[in-house]
N, C-alpha and C positions, 0 to 999 in steps of 0.2 A: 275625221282627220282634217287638221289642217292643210292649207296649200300655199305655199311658196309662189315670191311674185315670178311671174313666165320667162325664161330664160329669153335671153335677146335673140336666140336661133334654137332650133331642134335640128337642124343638120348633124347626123353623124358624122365627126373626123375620124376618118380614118389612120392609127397611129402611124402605120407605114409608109403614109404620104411625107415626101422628101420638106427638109427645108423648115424654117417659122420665121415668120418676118419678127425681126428684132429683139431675137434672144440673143442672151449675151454669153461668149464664149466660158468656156471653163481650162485652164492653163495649168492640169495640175500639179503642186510641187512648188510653185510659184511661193516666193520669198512673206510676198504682201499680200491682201485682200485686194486691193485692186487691180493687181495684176494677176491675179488667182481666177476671180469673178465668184462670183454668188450662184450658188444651187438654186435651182427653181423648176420646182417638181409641180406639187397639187398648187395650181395658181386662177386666178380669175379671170386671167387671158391666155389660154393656152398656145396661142403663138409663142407664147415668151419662153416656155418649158424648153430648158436644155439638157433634161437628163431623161431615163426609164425610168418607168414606175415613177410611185407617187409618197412622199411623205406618208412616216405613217404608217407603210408598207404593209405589217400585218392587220393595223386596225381599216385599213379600205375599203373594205366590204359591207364593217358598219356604215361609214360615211356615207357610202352609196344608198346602205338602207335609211337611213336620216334623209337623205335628199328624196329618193321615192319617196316615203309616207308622207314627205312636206315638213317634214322638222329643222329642215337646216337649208338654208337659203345657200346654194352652190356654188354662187357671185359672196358670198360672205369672204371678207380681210382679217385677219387675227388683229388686236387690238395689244401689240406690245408695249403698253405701260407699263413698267413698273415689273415686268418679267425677269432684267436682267440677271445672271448671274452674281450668284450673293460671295463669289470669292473670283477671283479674277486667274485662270488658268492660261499657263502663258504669254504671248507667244514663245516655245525653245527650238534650238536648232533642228530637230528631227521633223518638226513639220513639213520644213521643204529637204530636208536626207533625200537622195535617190530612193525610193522603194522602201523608206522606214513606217510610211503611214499609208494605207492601199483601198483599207475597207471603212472607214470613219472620214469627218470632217472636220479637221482640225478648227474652220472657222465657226464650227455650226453652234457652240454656244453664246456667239457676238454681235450673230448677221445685222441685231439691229443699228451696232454702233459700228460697227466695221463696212457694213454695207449701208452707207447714210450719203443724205445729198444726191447733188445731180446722177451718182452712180446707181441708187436704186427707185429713181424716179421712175412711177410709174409700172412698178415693176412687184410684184408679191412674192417676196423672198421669207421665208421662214427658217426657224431656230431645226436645228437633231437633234442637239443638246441643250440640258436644263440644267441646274447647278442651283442648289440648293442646301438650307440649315435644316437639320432632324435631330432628333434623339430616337435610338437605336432601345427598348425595351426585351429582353427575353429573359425567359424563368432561368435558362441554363448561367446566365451573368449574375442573376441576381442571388442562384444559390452560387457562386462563387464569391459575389461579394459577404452570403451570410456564413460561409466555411471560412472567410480569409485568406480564399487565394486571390481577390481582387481587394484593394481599397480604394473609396469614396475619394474623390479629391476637391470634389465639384468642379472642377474643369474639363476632365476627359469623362467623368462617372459620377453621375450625384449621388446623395446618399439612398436614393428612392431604386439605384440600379441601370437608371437609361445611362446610355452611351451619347455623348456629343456628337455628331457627324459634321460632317460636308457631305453632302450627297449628289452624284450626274447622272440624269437619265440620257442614254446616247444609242438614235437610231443610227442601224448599219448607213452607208455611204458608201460605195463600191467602186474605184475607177477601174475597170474591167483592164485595163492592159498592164496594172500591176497587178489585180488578183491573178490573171492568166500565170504571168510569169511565177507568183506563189507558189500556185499548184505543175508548175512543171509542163502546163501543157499550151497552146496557139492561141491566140485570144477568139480568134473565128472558132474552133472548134468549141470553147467556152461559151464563146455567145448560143452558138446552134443548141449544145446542149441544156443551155437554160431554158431555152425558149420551147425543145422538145419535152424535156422535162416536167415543166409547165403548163403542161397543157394548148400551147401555144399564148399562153396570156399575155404576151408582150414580144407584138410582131418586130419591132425598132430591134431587137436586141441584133437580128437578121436581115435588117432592110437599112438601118441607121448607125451606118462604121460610123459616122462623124457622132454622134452620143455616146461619149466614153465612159460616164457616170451612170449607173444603174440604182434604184433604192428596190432593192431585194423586199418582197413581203413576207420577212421574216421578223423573230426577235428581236432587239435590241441587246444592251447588256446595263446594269446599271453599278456605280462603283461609291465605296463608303470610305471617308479617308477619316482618321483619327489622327488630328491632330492640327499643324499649319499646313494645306493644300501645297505650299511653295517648296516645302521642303523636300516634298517627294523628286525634285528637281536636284537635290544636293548630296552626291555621293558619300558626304564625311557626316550623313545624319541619319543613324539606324533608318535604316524599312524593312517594315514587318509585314509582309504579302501572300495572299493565297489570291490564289485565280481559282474560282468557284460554278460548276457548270449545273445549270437547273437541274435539282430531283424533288418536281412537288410533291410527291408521294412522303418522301423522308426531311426534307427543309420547314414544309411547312404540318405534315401531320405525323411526323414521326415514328416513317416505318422501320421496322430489327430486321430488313432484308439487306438494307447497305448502311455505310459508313457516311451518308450524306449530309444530314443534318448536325451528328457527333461532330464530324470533322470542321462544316463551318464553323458550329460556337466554339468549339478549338479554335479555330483561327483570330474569331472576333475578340476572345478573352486573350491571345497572345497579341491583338494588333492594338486592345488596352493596354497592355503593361509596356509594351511598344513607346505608346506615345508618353505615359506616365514616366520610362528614363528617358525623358528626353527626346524621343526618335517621334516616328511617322508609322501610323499601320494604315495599310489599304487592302479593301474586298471588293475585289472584279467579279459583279456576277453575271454570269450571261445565261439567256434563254436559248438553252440547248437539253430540251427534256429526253430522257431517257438515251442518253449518248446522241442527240439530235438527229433518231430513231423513231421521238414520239410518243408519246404515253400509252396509246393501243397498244405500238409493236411492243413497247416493255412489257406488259402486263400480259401479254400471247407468252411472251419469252420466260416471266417467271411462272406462267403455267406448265408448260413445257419441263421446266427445270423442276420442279417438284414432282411432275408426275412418270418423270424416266426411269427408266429399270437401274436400279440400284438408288432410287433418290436423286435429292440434289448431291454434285459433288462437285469441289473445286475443282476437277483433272476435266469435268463437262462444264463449266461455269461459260467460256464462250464461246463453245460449237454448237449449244442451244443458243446463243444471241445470232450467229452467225448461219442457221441452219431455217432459222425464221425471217432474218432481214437480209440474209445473202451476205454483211459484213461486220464485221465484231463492231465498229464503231465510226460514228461519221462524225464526227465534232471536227475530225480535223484542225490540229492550232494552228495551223499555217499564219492564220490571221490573227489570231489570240494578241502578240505582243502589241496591237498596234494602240492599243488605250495605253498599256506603260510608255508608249514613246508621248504618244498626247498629252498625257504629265511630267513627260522629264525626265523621265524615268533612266537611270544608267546603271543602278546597283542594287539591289534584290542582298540586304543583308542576312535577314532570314526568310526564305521561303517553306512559307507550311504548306507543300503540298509534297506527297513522296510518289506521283507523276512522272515516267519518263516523259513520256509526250510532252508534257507542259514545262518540264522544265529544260529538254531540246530547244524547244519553240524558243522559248526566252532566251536562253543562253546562243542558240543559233543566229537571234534577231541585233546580237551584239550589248546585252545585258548583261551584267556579271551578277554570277549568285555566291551568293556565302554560304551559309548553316540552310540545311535542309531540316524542317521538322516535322516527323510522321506523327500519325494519331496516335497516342497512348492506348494501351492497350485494356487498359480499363476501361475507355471510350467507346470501343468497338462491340455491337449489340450481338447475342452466341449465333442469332444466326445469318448474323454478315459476314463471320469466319470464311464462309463459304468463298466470298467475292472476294476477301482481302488479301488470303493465300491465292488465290489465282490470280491477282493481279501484282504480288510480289515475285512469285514466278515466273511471271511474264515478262516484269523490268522493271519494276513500282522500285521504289528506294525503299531500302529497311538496313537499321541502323542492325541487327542479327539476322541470322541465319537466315536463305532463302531457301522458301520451303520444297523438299523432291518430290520427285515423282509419286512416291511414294506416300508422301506428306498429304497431297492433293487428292490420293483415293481415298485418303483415311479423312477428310475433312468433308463434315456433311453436314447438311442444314438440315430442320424440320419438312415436316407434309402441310402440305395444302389444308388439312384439317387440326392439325397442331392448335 
């Protein structure tokens, strides 16, 4: 192994120790960048840090093992050349709204030009968000484009099938005294509970009132827009939207247990024809696996579900989720709307998702929705039936009948051996 040159100190800081000489305030809500201040989490003078946690959040652990083995020198500056965002995302009124943006950083994909000069002298402030050009490839567009329910234009859709993007990867950003207020409960009780939660991994959360910004080490979310980015800003220009929550299992290898991956390329193949009349489509995805439960507990829970006396059935669909992890679902959107205010977001003309939850969240956050579009039902794999009826009966949108009591004993999936 290599070795890194020897840090200027090996004293332990201990996080709980009060106080850093010459970190600079955070004001959040604030109209401007300079009066807002810059985030500064993982930095090379840790005096300056004025939030919890560290950029990054879920990857920290590697970072940490890069720096033990000697791969990554732990005084190392990110080199923002040439990083900028390749489309320019506001600034819109809802950045500084009272309590419109809680869990994100409205400035974090600008830090380098919005925090420039004498203001980030000295100081290692880094990007959340990245904003970037892609093309979007999947078999399920390309057989659309070769049945003709999609056509080529070469601007939204070449003839080869990819999709045009704009693409943002955007880590969480937390000011803890609006998420409190989110969830309904005291910001001290918030903080204690993360902190016990946690393991204790981040003593500040309970010794540092004055650090109101936390970077959770969790997911991030990352979002696909078709079309002009700007326009998702302009209530009189269709938007075509689903908000899409992680199921690696079905997104990326195509499990017949739920409706996860059907329903994205549903949505991707409506947020094409979206932008082709003229409009805007966007995909919020976020990393929240298995109802942000976890890919174990899901996998415990479709064991459970197949191996219960009578089968799988819709009428049991979430008292085996809820009997394993104690609660049908932790995604919670409380926070969900706050990338749509990030973009501008005021009008939701069709939203593809048939989601209570998600589309309270939105419409609660002061968004207006138009046309709701569920998954066709061709779409839906025989033994998703299962989930689909239980979560229409639960409160999911369907454009027919919600299905009885009745309806839910009679809907069964396959065995574990099928």
């Amino acid at each position: 192994m290599s070795s890194h040159p020897a840090a200027p100190s090996r004293h332990i800081r201990l996080t709980s120790h009060s106080g850093g000489f010459g970190a600079l305030p955070i004001r959040w809500g604030a109209a401007t960048p300079a009066e807002r201040g810059p985030v500064v989490g993982t930095t090379t003078t840790r005096a300056h840090r004025n939030v919890i946690g560290t950029h990054s959040g879920s990857y920290s652990v590697y970072r940490a093992l890069a720096v033990a083995a000697g791969a990554l020198d732990p005084r190392h500056k990110a080199d923002l050349t040439n990083t900028a965002p390749t489309d320019a995302i506001g600034p819109y009124p809802q950045w500084s709204e009272p309590g419109k943006i809680v869990s994100l950083d409205p400035w974090g994909a600008t830090v380098s030009q919005v925090f420039a000069g004498e203001m980030a002298a000295g100081y290692d402030i880094r990007p959340t968000i990245a904003v970037t050009k892609a093309h979007v490839i999947l078999p399920e567009v390309i057989e659309a484009l070769q049945k003709g329910r999609l056509k080529a234009d070469g601007r939204f859709l070449t003839a080869s099938g990819a999709a045009v993007v704009t693409k943002a990867a955007i880590e969480p950003v937390w000011w803890l005294p609006g998420v409190a207020q989110r969830f309904g409960c005291s910001e001290a009780d918030l903080r204690r509970v993360l902190f016990e939660e946690t393991g204790g991994m981040y003593p500040e959360l309970v010794t540092r009132s004055d650090l109101e910004v936390f970077l959770p080490p969790i997911g991030g979310q990352t979002i696909y827009i078709f079309g002009n980015p700007a326009d998702l800003a302009n209530p009189d220009v269709e938007l075509t939207a689903r908000v899409h929550d992680e199921c690696n299992g079905s997104d990326v290898f195509g499990s017949d247990i739920c409706t996860c991956r059907p329903y994205l390329t549903h949505g991707i193949e409506e947020c094409i024809q979206g932008a082709q009349r003229g409009g805007v489509g966007l995909i919020a995805y976020s990393r929240k696996e298995g109802r942000a439960l976890g890919e174990v507990t899901k996998f415990l829970v479709y064991n459970a579900r197949k191996r219960q006396t009578g089968g799988d059935t819709a009428a049991q669909y979430f008292a085996r989720t809820e009997c394993v992890a104690g609660v049908q679902d932790m995604r919670f959107q409380e926070l969900m709307p706050d990338v749509l205010h990030w973009l501008g977001v005021r009008k939701i003309h069709r939203l593809v998702s048939m989601s209570n939850m998600k589309y309270d969240a939105i419409t609660g956050s002061g968004i207006a929705v138009g046309e709701r579009i569920n998954i066709p039902d061709e779409l839906i794999p025989e033994d998703a039936r299962v989930e689909m009826d239980a979560k229409m009966a639960a409160g999911y949108f369907t454009p027919g009948a919600v299905p009885t009591a009745e309806d839910l004993r009679n809907t069964k999936g396959r065995g574990l051996d099928a």
